[in-house]
C-alpha positions in Angstrom: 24.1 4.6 39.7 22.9 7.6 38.1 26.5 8.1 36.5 26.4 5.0 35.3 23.1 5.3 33.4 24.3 8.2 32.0 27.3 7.0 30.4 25.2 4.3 29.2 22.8 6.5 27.5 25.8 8.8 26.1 27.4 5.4 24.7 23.7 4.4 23.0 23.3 8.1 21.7 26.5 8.1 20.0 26.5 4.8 18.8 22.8 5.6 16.9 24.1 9.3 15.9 22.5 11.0 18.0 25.3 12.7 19.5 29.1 13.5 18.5 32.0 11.4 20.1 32.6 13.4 23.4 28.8 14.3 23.7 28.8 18.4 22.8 26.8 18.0 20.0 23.8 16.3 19.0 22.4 15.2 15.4 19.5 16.7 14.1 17.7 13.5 13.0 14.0 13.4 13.7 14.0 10.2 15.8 10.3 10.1 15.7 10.4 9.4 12.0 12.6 6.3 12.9 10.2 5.5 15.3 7.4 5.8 12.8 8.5 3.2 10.4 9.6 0.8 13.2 5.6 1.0 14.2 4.9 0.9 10.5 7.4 -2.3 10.2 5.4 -4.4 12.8 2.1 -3.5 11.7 3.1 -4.7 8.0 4.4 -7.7 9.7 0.9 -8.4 11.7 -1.0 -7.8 8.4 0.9 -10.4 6.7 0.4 -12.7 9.9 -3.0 -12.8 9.3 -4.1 -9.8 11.8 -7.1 -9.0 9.3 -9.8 -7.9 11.5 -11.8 -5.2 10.9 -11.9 -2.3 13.4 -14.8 -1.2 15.0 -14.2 2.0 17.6 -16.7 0.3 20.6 -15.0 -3.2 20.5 -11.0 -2.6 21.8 -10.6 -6.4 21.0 -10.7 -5.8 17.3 -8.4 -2.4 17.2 -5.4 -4.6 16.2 -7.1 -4.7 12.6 -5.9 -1.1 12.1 -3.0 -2.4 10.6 -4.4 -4.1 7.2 -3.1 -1.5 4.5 -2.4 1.9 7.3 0.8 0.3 7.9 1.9 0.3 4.2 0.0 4.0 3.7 2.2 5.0 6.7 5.5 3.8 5.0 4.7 5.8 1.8 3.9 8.7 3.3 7.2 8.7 5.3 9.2 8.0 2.0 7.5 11.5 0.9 9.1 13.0 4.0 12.4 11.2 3.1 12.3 13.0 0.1 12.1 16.4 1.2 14.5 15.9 3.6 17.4 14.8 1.1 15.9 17.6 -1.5 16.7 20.7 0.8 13.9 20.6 3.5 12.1 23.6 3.7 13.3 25.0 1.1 13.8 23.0 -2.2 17.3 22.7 -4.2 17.8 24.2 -6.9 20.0 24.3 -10.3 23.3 21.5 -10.1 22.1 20.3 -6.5 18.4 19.6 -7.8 19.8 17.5 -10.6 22.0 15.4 -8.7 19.0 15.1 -5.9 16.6 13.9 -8.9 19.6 11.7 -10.9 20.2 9.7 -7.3 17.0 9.4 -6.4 16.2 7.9 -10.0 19.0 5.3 -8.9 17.5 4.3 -5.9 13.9 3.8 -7.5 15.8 1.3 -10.2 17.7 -0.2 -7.1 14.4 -0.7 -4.9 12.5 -2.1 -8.2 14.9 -4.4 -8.9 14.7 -5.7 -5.4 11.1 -5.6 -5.2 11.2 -8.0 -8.5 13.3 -10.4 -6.9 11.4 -10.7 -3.6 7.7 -11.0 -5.4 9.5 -13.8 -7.9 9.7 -15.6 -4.5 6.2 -15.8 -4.7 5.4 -15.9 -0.6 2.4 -14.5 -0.6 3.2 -11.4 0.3 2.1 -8.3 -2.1 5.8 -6.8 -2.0 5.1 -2.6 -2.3 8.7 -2.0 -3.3 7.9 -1.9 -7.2 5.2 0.8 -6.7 7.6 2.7 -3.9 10.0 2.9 -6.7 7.5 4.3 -9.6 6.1 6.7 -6.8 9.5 8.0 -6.9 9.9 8.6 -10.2 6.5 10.6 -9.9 7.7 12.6 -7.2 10.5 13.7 -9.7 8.1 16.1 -11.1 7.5 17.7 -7.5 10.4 17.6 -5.6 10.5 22.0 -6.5 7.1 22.5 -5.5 6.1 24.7 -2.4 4.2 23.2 0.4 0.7 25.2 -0.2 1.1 23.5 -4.1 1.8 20.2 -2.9 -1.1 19.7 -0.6 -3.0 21.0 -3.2 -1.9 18.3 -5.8 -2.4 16.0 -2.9 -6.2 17.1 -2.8 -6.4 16.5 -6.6 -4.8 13.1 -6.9 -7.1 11.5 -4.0 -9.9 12.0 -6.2 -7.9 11.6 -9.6 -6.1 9.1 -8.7 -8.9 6.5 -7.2 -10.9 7.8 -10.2 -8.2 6.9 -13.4 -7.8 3.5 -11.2 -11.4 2.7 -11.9 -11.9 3.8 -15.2 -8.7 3.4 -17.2 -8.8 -0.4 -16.7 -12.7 -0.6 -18.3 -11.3 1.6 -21.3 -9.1 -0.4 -21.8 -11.1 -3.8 -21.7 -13.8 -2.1 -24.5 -11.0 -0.9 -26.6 -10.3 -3.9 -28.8 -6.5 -3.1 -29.7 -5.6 -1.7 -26.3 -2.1 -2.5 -24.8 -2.7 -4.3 -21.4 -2.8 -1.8 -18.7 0.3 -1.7 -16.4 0.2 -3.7 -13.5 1.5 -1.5 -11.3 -0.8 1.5 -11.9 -3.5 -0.9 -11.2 -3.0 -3.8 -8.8 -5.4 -4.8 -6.3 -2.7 -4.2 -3.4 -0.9 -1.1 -4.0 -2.5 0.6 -6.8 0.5 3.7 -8.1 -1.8 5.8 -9.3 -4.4 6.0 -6.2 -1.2 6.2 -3.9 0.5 9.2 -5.4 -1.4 11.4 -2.9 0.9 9.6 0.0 4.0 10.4 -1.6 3.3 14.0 -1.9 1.5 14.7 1.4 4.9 13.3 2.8 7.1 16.0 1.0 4.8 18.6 2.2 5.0 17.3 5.7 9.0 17.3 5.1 8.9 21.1 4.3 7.6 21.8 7.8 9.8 22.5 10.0 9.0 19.4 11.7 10.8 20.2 15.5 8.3 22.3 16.4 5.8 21.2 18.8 3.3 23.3 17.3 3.9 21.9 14.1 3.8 18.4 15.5 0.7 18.7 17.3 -1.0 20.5 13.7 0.3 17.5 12.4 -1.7 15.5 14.6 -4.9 17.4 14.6 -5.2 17.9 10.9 -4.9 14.2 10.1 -6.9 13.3 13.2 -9.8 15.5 11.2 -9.0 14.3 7.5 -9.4 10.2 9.3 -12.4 11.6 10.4 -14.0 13.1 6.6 -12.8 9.9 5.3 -14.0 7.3 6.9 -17.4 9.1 8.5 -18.7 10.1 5.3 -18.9 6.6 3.4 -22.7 6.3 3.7 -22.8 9.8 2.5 -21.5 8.3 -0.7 -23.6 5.0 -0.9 -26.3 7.2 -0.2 -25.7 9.7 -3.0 -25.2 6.1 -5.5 -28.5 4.9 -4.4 -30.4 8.0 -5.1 -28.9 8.1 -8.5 -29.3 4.3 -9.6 -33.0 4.6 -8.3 -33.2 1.1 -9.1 -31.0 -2.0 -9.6 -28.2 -1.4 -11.8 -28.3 -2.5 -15.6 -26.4 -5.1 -17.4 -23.5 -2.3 -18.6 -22.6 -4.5 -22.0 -25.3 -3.3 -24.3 -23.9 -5.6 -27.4 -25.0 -9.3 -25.8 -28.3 -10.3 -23.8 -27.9 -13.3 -22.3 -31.2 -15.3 -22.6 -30.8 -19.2 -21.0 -28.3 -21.5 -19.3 -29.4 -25.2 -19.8 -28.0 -27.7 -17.8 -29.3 -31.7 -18.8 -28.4 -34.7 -16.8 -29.1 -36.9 -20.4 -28.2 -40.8 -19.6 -30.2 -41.7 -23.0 -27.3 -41.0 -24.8 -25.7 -44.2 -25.7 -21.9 -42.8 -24.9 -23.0 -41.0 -21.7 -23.6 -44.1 -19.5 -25.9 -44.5 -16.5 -27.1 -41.7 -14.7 -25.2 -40.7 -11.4 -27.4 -38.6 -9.4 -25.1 -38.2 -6.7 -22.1 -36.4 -8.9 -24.6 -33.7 -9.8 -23.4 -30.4 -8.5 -26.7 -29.3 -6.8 -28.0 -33.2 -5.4 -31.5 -31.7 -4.1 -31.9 -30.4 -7.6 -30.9 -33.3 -9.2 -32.1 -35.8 -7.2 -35.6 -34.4 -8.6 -34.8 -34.8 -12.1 -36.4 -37.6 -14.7 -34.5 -39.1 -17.3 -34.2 -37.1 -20.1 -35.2 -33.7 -18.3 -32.7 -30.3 -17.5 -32.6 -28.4 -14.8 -34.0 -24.7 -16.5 -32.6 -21.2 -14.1 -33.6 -23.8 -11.0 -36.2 -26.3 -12.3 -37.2 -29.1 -13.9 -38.2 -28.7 -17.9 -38.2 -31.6 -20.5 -37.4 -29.5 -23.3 -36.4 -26.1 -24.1 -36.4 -24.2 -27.7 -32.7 -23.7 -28.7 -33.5 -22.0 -31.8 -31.9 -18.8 -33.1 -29.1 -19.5 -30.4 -25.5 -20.0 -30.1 -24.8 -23.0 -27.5 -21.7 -24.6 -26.1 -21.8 -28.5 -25.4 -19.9 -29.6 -22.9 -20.1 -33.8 -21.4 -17.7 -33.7 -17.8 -17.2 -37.3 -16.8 -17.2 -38.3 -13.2 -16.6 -41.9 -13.7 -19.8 -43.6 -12.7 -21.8 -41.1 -14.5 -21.7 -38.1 -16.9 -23.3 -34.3 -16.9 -23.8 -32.5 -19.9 -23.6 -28.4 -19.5 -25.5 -26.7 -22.5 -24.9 -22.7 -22.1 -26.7 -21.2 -24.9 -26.9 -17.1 -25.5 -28.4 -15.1 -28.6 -27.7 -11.4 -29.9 -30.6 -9.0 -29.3 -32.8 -8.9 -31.8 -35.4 -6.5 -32.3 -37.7 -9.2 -31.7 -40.8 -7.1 -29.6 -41.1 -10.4 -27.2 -37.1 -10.3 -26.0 -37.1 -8.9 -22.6 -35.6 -5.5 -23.6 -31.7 -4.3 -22.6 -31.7 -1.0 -20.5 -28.8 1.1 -21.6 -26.4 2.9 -19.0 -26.5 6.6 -18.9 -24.1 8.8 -17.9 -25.7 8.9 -14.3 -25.8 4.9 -14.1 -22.2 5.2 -14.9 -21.4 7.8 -11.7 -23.7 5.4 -10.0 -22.0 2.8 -10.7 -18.8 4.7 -9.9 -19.9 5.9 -6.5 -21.1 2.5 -5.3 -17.8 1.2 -6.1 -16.6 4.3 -3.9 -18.4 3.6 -1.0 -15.9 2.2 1.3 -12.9 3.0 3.2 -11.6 -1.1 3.4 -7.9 -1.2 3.4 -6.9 -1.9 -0.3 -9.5 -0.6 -2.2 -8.5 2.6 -3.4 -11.5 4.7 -3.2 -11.1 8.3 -2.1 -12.5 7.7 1.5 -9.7 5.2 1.9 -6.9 7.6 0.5 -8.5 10.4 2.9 -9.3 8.5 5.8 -6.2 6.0 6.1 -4.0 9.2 4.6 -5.6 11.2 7.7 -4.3 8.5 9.8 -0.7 7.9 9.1 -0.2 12.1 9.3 -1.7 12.1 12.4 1.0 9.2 13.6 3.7 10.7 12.4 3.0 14.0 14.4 2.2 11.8 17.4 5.8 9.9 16.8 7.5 13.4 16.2 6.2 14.5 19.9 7.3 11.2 21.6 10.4 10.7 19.9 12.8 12.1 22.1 11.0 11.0 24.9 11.1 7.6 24.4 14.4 6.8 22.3 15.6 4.7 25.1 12.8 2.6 26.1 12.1 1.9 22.9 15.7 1.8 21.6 14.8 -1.0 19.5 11.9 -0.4 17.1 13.9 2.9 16.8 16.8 0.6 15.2 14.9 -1.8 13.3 13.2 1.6 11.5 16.5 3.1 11.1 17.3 0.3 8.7 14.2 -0.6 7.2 15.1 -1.5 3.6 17.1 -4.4 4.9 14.2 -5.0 7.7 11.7 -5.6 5.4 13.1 -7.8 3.1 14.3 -10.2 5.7 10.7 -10.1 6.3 9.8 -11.0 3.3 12.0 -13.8 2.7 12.1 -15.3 6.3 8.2 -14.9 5.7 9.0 -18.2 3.0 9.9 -20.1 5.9 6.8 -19.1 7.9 3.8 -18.8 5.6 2.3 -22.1 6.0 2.4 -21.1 10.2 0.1 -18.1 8.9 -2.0 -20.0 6.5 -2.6 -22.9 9.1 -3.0 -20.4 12.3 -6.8 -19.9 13.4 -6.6 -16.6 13.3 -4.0 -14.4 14.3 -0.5 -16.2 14.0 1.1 -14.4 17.0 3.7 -16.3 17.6 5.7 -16.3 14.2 4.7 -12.3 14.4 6.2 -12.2 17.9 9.3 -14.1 17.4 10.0 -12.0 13.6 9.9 -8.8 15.7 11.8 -9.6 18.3 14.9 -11.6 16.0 14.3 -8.4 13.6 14.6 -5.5 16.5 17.8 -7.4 18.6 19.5 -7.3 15.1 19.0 -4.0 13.6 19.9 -2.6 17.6 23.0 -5.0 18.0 23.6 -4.1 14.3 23.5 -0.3 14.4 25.9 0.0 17.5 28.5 -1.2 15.1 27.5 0.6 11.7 25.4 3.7 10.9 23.9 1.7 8.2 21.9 -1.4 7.5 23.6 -3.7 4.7 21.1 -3.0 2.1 21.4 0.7 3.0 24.8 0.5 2.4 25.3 -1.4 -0.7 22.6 1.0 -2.0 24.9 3.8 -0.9 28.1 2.2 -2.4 25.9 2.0 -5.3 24.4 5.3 -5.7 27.6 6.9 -4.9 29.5 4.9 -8.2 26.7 5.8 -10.6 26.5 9.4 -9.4 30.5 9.8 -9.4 30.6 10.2 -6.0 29.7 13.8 -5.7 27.7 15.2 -2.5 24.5 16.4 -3.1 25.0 19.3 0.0 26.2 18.7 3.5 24.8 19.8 6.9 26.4 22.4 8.9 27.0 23.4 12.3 24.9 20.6 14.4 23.3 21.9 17.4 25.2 22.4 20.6 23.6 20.9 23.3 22.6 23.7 25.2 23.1 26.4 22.8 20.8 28.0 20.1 19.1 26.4 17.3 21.1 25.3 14.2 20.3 27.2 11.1 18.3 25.7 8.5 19.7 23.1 6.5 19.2 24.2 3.0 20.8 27.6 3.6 24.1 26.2 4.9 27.2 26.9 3.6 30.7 25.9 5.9 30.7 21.7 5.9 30.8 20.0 9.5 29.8 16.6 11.0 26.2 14.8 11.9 27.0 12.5 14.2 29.6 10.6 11.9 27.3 11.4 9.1 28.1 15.0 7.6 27.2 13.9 4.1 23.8 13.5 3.0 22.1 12.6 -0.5 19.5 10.5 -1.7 21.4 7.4 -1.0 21.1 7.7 2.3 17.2 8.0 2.7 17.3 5.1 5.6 20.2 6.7 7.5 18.6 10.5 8.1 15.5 11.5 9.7 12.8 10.6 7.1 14.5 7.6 5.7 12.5 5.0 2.7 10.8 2.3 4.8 10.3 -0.6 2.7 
């Protein structure tokens, strides 16, 4: 029996590269970053399924709604790790190698844009992230040379910055009359680029860590255990400090219109207008109080209002047995001393305003608490998924496989997701089952799948194509895998004799989903 289960492990361990052929090596793939985006995978999948409630820490029952937007943070913080991996590990590339790292990774961004294109023109419902995965790696372009203490530090700066040029840049660009329109991408409601840059390069700090240490691991998990903490605990610091600074309800902010009445007349004395038809009025106890002739003035009755001096639009709607006018007047502020007057913003209205827009940690909204806080979170995972990893690469052989070959993973999702959306949209709640039954079809395949091939079939038409457009040429290669048994191996970036990984000796930025920090979605 117990040779058996042996053999049977050897077979699996080979067949996912975790060993060599005849067993005397192992790989050194970090199988907790598989395991990661596997976790990372289902919780994307439950969001989508309609999983949206919020957490609370004293009610268990409503813990599931950690997944709304920590899944996604989780992915692209793991693509950061990816790209340290593939760009030397602890110690970045440099000169020919750092070109090719940065030319192949450029590839795969176009690549995973172009897919994310055709899988949002499906129009599902689903906000697909691969467009802004693909601009965040053409960011981290800019990085990839950059020393760990450096890149936590940019980290710091864009998790303010980047939250803060969401807000703003979109305003400036509404006042400025002959502004181009804002890219979407930089700015969508989902998965905002610029707020999200501080995932991408927390990842590649993480990946410069030597990231088998326990010690390492379990910093891992502390340090974003504490920065979940500062993120999400100190919200009402921030509505607090808004409050204090407003002092009072916040202004109208456009300082160039005052808006003065809205007029709305039920008028059946009008001879194309018909009978009156009390019950097609939008508010009936309001209108079922009105006299012939009269409007309905900010809530109540008036027989006639002075429209002089102001601009009005007219509009009759028709409901068939009746008619409603709508008469919308407004008026430029004069100087006119009985004009309620218009309080100006000041600066400190302005980083009122700002700050009340900041207070929250919601999943989506940008803000620095939820950049923090939900950043704080997926570190602290993938230390926990580090520690576990080898532990549990059997029993959970199969959210290991499905996050092994994630690309293809999550578009299936996506598209099979076409099928299923009206399950979702029609479930009370929670649609389990659909959830259920995606992740089980989606883990049975990737395992039955990666017993036969190293890679998913997105991974590897991505590699066939990177691979063409690069000429071919290896970025570096890994040497002397681990004995089992024996000492350490030496660090990969200061390699220099060629040997094997498991079957996979070659690695470049091609092959992000095939190597220990692989691109999730």
């Amino acid at each position: 029996m117990t040779s058996t289960l042996t053999a049977t492990r050897r077979t699996i361990a080979q067949r996912m590269g975790w060993a060599s052929a005849d067993g005397s090596t192992r790989s050194t793939r970090l199988i907790g970053i598989d395991l990661a985006r596997g976790f990372a995978l289902m919780g994307m999948m439950a969001a989508h399924f309609m999983l949206s409630t919020s957490p609370e820490l004293t009610s268990p029952s409503t813990w599931g709604g950690l997944v709304n937007g920590r899944s996604s943070i989780l992915f692209a913080t793991l693509a950061g790790v990816s790209l340290a991996i593939i760009s030397g590990r602890t110690t970045p590339v440099t000169g020919q190698a750092l070109s090719q790292t940065r030319f192949k990774i450029l590839v795969r961004a176009i690549f995973i844009f172009v897919l994310g294109s055709i899988l949002a023109a499906m129009n599902t419902g689903i906000s697909v992230i691969l467009q802004t995965y693909a601009l965040l790696f053409i960011v981290a372009l800019a990085f990839l040379t950059m020393r760990r203490r450096w890149l936590i530090l940019w980290a710091a700066v864009f998790s303010v910055l980047g939250p803060f040029l969401t807000y703003v840049l979109p305003l400036l660009a509404e006042r400025a009359a002959m502004s181009p329109p804002m890219p979407e991408l930089l700015f969508n409601s989902s998965y905002p680029a610029l707020s999200w840059i501080p995932f991408i390069l927390i990842g590649l700090a993480i990946g410069r860590t030597s990231l088998t240490s326990m010690r390492n691991q379990l910093s891992l998990i502390g340090i974003g255990a504490v920065l979940a903490l500062l993120g999400y605990a100190t919200v009402p610091v921030t509505a607090t400090i808004s409050s204090v600074l407003s002092g009072e309800p916040l202004v109208i902010e456009d300082d160039s219109l005052y808006e003065k009445d809205t007029a709305s007349k039920d008028d059946s004395s009008s001879e194309d207008m018909g009978n009156k038809d009390l019950s097609s009025y939008p508010d009936p106890i309001a209108a079922a109080n009105l006299q012939d002739g009269e409007f309905l003035l900010n809530g109540e009755n008036a027989t006639e209002i002075d429209l002089s001096g102001l601009e009005c639009w007219d509009e009759v709607s028709d409901y068939g047995a009746g008619a409603q006018r709508n008469v919308n007047c407004w008026s430029q502020v004069t100087d006119d001393v009985s004009a309620e007057p218009v309080e100006r913003s000041t600066p400190i209205d302005h980083v009122a305003t700002l700050l009340e827009n900041w207070a929250t940690a919601e999943p989506h909204t940008a803000t620095p608490h939820e950049v923090i806080g939900s950043g704080g979170f997926a570190i602290a995972l993938i230390g926990f998924f580090l520690l576990i990893g080898s532990t549990v690469r059997y029993a959970l052989l199969p959210v290991i496989a499905m996050g092994s070959m994630s690309l293809t993973t999550y578009t299936a999702h996506v598209v099979s997701y076409w099928f299923l959306s009206d399950m979702a949209m029609n479930a009370d709640g929670f649609a389990w089952k659909p959830w259920l039954g995606s992740v089980a079809v989606f883990m049975f395949a990737a395992t039955v799948w990666r017993f036969f091939f190293t890679r998913g079939p997105l991974e590897w038409l991505l590699a066939i194509i990177v691979r063409r457009t690069t000429g071919g040429g290896e970025l570096y290669h890994v040497t002397n895998p681990q004995k089992v048994g024996s000492t350490p191996a030496p660090d990969l970036a200061n390699s220099k004799n060629s040997g094997n990984l498991a079957g996979n000796s070659q690695i470049d930025a091609s092959e992000l989903t095939d190597i220990h920090g692989g691109k999730s979605a």
